[in-house]
ZAKERO-829982 format. One record per residue (C-alpha): x, y, z; residue number from 0. Coordinates in steps of 0.1 Angstrom, whole numbers, always signed. Layout:
N
east, north, up, resi
X, Y, Z, NUM
...
END
This chain:
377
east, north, up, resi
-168, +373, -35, 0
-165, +400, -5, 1
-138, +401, +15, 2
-146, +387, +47, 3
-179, +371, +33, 4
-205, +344, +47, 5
-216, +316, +28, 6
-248, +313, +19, 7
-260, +290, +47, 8
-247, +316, +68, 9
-219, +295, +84, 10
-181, +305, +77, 11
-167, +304, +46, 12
-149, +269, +35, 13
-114, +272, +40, 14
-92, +275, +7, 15
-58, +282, +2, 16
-41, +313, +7, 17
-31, +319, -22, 18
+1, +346, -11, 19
+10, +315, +5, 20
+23, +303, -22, 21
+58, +313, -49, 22
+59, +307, -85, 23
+71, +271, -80, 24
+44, +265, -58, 25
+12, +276, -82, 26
+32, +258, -110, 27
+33, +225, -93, 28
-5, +231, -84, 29
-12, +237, -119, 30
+7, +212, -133, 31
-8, +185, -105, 32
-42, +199, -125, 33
-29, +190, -161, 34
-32, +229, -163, 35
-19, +245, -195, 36
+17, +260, -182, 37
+8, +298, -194, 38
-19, +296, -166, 39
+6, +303, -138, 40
+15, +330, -157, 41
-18, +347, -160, 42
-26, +342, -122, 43
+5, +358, -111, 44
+3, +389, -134, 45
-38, +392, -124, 46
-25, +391, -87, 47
+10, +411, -81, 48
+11, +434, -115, 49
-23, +443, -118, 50
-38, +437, -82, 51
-71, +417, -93, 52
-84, +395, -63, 53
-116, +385, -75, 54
-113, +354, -101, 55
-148, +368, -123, 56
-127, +402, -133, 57
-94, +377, -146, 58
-110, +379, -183, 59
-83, +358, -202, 60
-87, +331, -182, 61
-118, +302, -192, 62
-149, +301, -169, 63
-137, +267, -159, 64
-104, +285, -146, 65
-117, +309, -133, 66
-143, +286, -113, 67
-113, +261, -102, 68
-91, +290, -87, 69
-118, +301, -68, 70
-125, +271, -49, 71
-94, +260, -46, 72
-76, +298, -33, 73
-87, +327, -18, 74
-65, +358, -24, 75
-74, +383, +4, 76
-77, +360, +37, 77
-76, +388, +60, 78
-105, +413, +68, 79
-98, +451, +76, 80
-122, +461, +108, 81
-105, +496, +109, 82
-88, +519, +86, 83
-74, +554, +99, 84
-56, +583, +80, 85
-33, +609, +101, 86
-31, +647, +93, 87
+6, +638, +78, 88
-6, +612, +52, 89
+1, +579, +76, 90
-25, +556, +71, 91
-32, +527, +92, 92
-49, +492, +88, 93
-62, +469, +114, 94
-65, +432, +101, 95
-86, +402, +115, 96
-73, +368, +102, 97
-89, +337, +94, 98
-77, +306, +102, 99
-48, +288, +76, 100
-66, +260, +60, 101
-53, +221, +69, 102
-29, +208, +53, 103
-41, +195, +19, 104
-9, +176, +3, 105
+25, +186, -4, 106
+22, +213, -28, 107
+9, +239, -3, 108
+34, +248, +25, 109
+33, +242, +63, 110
+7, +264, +81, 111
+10, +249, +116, 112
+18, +274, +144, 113
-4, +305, +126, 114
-25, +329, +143, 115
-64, +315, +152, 116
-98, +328, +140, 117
-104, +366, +153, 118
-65, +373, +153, 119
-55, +411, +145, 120
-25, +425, +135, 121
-19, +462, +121, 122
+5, +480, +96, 123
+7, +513, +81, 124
+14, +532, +54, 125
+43, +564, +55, 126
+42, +581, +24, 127
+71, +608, +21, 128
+80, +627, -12, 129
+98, +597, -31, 130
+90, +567, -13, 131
+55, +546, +1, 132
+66, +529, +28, 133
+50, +495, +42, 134
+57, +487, +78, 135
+42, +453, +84, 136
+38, +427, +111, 137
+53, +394, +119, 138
+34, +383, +144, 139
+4, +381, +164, 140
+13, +408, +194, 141
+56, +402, +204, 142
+72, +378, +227, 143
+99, +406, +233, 144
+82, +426, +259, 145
+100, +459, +254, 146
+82, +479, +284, 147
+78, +510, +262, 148
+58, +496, +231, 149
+20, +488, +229, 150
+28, +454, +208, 151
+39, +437, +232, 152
+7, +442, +260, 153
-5, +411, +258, 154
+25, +390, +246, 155
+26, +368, +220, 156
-6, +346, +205, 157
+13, +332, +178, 158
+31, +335, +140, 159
+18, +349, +105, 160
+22, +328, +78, 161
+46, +340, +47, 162
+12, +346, +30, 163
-2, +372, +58, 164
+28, +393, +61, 165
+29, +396, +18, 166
-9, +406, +23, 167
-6, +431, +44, 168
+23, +452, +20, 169
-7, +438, -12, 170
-31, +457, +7, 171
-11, +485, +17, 172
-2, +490, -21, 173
-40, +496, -31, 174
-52, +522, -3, 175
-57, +554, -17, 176
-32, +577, -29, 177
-11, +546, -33, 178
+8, +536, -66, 179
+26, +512, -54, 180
+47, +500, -25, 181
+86, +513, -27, 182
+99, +502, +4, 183
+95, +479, +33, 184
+100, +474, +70, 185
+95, +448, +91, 186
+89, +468, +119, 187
+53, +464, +132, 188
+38, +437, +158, 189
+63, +408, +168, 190
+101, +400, +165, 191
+107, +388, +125, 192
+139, +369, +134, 193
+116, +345, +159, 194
+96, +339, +131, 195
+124, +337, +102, 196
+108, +312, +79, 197
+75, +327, +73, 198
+94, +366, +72, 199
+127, +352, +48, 200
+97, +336, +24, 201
+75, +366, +26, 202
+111, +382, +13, 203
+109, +368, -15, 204
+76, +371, -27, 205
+85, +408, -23, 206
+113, +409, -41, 207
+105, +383, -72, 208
+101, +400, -105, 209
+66, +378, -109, 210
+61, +389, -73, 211
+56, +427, -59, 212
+89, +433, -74, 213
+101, +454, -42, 214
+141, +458, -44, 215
+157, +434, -14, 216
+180, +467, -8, 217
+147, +490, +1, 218
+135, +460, +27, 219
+144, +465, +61, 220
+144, +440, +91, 221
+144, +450, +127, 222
+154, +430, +150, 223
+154, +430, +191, 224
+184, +411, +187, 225
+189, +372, +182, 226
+225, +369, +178, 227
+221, +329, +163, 228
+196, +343, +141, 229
+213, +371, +132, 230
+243, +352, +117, 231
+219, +327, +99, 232
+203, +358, +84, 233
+242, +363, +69, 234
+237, +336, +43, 235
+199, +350, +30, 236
+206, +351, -5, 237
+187, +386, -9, 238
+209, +417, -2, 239
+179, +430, +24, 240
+189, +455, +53, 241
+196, +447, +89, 242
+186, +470, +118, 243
+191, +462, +154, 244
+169, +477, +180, 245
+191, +488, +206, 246
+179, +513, +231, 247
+203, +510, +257, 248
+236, +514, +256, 249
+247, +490, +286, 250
+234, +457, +297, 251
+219, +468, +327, 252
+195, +496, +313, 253
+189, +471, +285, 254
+177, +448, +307, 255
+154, +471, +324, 256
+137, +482, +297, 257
+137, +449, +272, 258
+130, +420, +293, 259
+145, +396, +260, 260
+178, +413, +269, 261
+183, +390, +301, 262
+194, +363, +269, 263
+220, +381, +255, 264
+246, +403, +261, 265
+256, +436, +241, 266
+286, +421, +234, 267
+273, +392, +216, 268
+247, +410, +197, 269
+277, +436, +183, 270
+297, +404, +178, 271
+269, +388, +152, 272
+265, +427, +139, 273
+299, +428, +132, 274
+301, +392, +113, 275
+269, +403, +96, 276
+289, +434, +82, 277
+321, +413, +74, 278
+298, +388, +54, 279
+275, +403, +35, 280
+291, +441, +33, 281
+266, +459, +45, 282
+261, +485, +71, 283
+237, +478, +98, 284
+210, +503, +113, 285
+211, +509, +152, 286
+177, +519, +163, 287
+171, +536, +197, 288
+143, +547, +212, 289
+146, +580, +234, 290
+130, +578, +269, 291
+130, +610, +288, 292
+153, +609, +318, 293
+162, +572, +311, 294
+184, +569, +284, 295
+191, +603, +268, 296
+222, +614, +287, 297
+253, +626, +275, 298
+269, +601, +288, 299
+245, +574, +274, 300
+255, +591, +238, 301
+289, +583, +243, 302
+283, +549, +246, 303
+266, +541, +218, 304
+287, +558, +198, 305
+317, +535, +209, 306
+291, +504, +199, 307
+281, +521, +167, 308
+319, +527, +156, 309
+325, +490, +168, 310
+305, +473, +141, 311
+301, +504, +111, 312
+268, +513, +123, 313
+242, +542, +114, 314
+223, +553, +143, 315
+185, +562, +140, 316
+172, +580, +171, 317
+134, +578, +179, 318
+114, +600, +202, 319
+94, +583, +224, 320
+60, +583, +209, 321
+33, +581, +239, 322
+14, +549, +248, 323
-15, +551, +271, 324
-5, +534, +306, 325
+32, +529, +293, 326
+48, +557, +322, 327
+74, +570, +297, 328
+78, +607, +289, 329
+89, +621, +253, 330
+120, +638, +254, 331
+125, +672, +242, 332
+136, +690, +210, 333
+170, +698, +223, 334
+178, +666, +244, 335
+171, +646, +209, 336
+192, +673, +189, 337
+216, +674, +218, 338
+225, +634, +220, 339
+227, +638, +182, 340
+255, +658, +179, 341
+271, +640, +208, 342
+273, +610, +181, 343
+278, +630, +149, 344
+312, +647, +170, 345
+321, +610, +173, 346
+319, +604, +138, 347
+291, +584, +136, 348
+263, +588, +113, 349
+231, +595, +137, 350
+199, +603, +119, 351
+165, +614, +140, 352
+135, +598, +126, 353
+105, +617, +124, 354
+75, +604, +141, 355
+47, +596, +118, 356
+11, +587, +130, 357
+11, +601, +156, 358
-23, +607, +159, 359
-36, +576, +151, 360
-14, +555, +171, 361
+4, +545, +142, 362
+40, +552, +152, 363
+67, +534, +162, 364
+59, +518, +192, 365
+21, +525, +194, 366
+9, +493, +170, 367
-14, +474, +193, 368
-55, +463, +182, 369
-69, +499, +179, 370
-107, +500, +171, 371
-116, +538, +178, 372
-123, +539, +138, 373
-144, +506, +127, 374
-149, +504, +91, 375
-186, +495, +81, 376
END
């Protein structure tokens, strides 16, 4: 069946299961509900993650009356792309429209209340670099965070992806062209993972399971704006995934200016749940920060996120501001960026510049919003 297609009478599609929804425990407590032979989980899970097979007619060891159940019962790809863009460096970019989760049909499929309604649209993009192919999904439907620089949040928040959505989204990514396979993984797209930390932390998982996409938890990444109760409850996920904070301001009053979420929590308390995040799972976190011209690219501003970053073991990634249509933020210069770089790295801390990929499609950090200047046929 098409992605995205009609039935026959013309109506909508009946609603089935998603079936990325779902872990291996799930499909085999579905199967076995079924009286399905137990090798038949198997087989769905190889046709789906290892070799990418979405249509049920094309799974050719499976019976016709398999093949026929699984269909009416799932559907793999739930989401519709209504634009697909390429950039000059590579970066491509996908604009999704959800269908509605179907209702809850008994115990063995998982909650889907709270998920984003019919004609929702998220996008995520693709970064390919010389040894990597990087996904950088969504979490939610638009952000609740507000950030006055970034396109996601115009519009606020219309509501959580389901575990299923976000793994869809990296599944697709994986089989654009010039694609081999997804390497890496951030959540860094539409929406603030940590307010949505059931549906991301499963979605984890499916990533990393061997019978999943079989992504390494040490090449996934989750940004956060900063939730310092979630933060520490992040400190007992069992995968050894990587945290980055998204900063931007080095006191509370610029933060507050500029990331309206920042009125609930101090700097202090965010670097106090970094810093037990460090002590309890060993790992260095990631300080992101956006450079806005003439706002928070002094010298002075330099010097105090270095003390921060030194605070808690932190590397620092610094990000141009990447333009945004009626956002009034200017991109700061070559040698401001290099500048408040070296005022770090004399500190001693480890301050990388990201390169802005996308550009010309919108796709870079903090330009993800429903872009429809390229509609797919």
């Amino acid at each position: 069946m098409d992605e995205g297609a009609e039935s026959p009478a013309g109506g909508a599609p009946p609603l089935r299961a998603h079936f990325f929804d779902l872990d291996r425990e799930a499909v085999a407590a579905w199967a076995a509900e079924r009286h399905l032979p137990r090798h038949l989980v198997d087989q769905l899970l190889d046709w789906v993650y290892k070799k990418g097979v979405t249509d049920p007619a094309a799974m050719t060891n499976l019976s016709k009356a398999h093949r026929t159940l699984f269909e009416s019962e799932f559907e793999v790809l739930r989401g519709r792309t209504i634009v697909h863009q390429s950039a000059t460096d590579g970066t491509q970019k996908v604009l999704l429209s959800w269908r509605p989760a179907a209702p809850e049909s008994g115990a063995l499929l998982p909650q889907l209340s709270d998920t984003v309604a019919r004609g929702s649209e998220t996008e995520s993009v693709m970064i390919p670099s010389e040894d990597r192919r990087t996904a950088c999904v969504s979490s939610q439907l638009g952000c609740p965070v507000g950030c006055t620089f970034c396109a996601s949040g115009i519009g606020g928040l219309e509501g959580n992806l389901t575990s299923g959505q976000i793994v869809e989204q990296v599944f697709r990514l994986g089989r654009l062209e010039g694609v081999d396979r997804i390497s890496h993984v951030v959540f860094m797209g539409m929406g603030e993972p940590l307010a949505n930390y059931a549906a991301v932390t499963d979605a984890i998982r499916v990533l990393n399971a061997p019978w999943g996409l079989g992504i390494s938890a040490r090449r996934i990444t989750v940004s956060t704006v900063g939730l310092p109760a979630a933060i520490r409850k992040f400190c007992d996920f069992e995968l050894p995934v990587t945290l980055a904070l998204s900063l931007h301001a080095p006191s509370d009053a610029l933060r507050r200016e500029i990331i309206p979420w920042a009125e609930f929590s101090t700097i202090g308390e965010l670097l106090d749940a970094c810093d037990e995040w460090f002590h309890r799972t060993g790992r260095e976190i990631t300080l992101e920060y956006i450079l806005l011209g003439g706002v928070n690219d002094s010298p002075a501003h330099a010097e105090d996120l270095a003390t921060h970053a030194l605070r808690i073991h932190a590397n620092v990634n610094l990000i141009r501001y990447n333009e945004v249509r009626g956002i009034p933020y200017s991109r700061p210069s070559s040698e401001d960026v290099h500048a408040f770089q070296e005022t770090l790295r004399a500190r001693g801390v480890n301050a990388h510049i990201r390169a802005s990929r996308g550009r010309d499609i919108a796709a870079a950090c903090g330009q993800l919003r429903h872009e429809r200047s390229a509609v797919v046929p």
